[in-house]
C-alpha positions, 0 to 999 in steps of 0.5 A, spaced: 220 834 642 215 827 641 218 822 636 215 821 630 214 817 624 218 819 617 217 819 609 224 816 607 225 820 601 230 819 594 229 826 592 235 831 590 236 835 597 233 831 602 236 829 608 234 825 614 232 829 619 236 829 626 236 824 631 232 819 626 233 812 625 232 808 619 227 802 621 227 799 613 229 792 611 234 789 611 236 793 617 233 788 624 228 793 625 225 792 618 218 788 617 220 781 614 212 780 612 212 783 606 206 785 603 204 782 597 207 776 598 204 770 599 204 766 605 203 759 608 200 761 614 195 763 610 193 758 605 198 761 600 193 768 600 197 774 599 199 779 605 195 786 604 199 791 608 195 792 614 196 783 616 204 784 614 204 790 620 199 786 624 203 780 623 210 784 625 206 786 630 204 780 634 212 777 634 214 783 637 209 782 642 211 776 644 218 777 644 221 780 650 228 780 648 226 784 641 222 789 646 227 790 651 232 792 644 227 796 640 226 800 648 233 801 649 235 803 642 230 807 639 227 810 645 226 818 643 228 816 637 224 819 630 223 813 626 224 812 619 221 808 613 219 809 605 212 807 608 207 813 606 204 818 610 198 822 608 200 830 605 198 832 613 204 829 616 209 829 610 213 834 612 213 834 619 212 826 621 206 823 624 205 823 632 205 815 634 200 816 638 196 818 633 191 813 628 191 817 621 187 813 616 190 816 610 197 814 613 198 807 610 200 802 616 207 802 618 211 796 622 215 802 625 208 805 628 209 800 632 216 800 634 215 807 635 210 806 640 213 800 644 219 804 644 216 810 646 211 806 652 205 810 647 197 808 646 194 810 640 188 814 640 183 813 634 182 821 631 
């Protein structure tokens, strides 16, 4: 089976699907950007959502001993955070090799790719 991304949820009964990691904070894996935070690098402006994966993104990128990590320890994996999926892909997962508008943007997208050597195409 692909991995994909999962809906973490708090709701009675619901249990995390097998062969699945967690990706929040404060885990190693999770975004230290933090959308709605302001940053420095920024003029003090706030990170919308879309800057703090961006962001998250690019220090993984540049970072070949994080990238090796994610690869060794998350390939194959389902990756999950509290990041909103669409009703689409709520229940199932969202492929990461997709690029879902209604989905909001996710750091674990990212992870999911690298680990998995995946190029998102646009639908």
């Amino acid at each position: 089976m692909t991995p994909v991304r999962i809906q973490l949820s708090r709701r009675k009964g619901w249990r995390m699907p097998a062969n699945t990691k967690k990706v929040t904070r404060p885990h190693k894996w999770g975004n230290p950007y933090i959308a709605g935070t302001e940053s420095l690098l920024l003029n003090h402006s706030q990170l919308t959502r879309e800057e703090s994966v961006a962001r998250h993104a690019a220090d993984v990128a540049a970072n070949e001993p994080f990238k090796a990590a994610v690869i060794a320890e998350l390939k194959g994996y389902n990756l999950a955070c509290f990041c909103q999926l669409c009703p689409t892909h709520r229940d199932a997962g969202k492929p990461f090799d997709l690029a879902c508008a209604a989905c909001r943007p996710c750091h674990a997208d990212t992870l999911g790719r690298i680990a998995n050597g995946i190029t998102c195409e646009a639908v």
